[in-house]
C-alpha positions as CSV (number, residue, x, y, z in Angstrom):
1,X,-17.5,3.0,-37.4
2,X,-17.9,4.9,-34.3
3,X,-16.0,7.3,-32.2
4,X,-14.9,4.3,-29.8
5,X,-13.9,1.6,-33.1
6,X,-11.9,4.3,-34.6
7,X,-10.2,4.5,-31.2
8,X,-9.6,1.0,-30.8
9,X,-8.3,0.7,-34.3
10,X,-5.4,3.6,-34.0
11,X,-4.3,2.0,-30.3
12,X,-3.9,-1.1,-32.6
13,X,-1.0,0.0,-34.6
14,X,0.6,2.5,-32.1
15,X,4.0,1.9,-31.6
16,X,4.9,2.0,-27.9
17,X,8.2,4.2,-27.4
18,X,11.1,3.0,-24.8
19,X,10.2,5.9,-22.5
20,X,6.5,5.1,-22.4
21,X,7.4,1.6,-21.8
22,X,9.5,2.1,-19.2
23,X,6.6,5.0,-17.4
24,X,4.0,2.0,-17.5
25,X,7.3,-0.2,-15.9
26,X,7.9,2.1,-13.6
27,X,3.9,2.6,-12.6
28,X,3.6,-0.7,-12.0
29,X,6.2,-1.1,-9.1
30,X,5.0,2.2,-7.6
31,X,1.6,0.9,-7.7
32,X,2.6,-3.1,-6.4
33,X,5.0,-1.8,-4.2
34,X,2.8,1.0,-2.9
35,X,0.0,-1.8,-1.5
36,X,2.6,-3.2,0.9
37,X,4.6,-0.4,2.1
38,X,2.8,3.2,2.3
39,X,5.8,4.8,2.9
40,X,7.0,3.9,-1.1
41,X,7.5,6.9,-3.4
42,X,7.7,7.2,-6.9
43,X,11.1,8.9,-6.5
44,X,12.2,6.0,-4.5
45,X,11.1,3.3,-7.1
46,X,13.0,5.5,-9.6
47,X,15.9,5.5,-7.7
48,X,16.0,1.3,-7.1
49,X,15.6,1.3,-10.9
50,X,18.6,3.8,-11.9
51,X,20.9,1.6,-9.0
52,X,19.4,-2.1,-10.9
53,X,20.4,-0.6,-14.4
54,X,23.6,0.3,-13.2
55,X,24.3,-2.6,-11.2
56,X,22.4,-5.4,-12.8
57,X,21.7,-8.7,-10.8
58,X,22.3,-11.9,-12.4
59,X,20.3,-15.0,-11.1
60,X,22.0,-18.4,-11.4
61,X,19.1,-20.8,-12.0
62,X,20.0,-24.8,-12.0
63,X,18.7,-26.5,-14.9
64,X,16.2,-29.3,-14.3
């Protein structure tokens, strides 16, 4: 098994913490966001996600 297997087989069984999860959640809208709007800033997707979490939107979807 080389360097690169043994690698591949530790990632496989690492538990992903809330607070890493919500990094790579947070990453992701910078980096979406970012694309369309230079003027986006990590601190400002931080911010819309503290205000969200405080003051979650609900979504009434009609059933089919």
């Amino acid at each position: 098994m080389n360097d690169l297997d043994k690698l591949l087989e530790l990632a496989r069984h690492k538990q992903v913490t809330q607070e890493e999860r919500e990094a790579q959640r947070l990453s992701f809208a910078y980096g979406n966001a970012r694309l369309s709007n230079p003027r986006i800033t990590r601190d400002s997707i931080k911010e819309a996600a503290d205000q969200l979490a405080a003051n979650p939107v609900t979504v009434d979807v009609p059933n089919k």
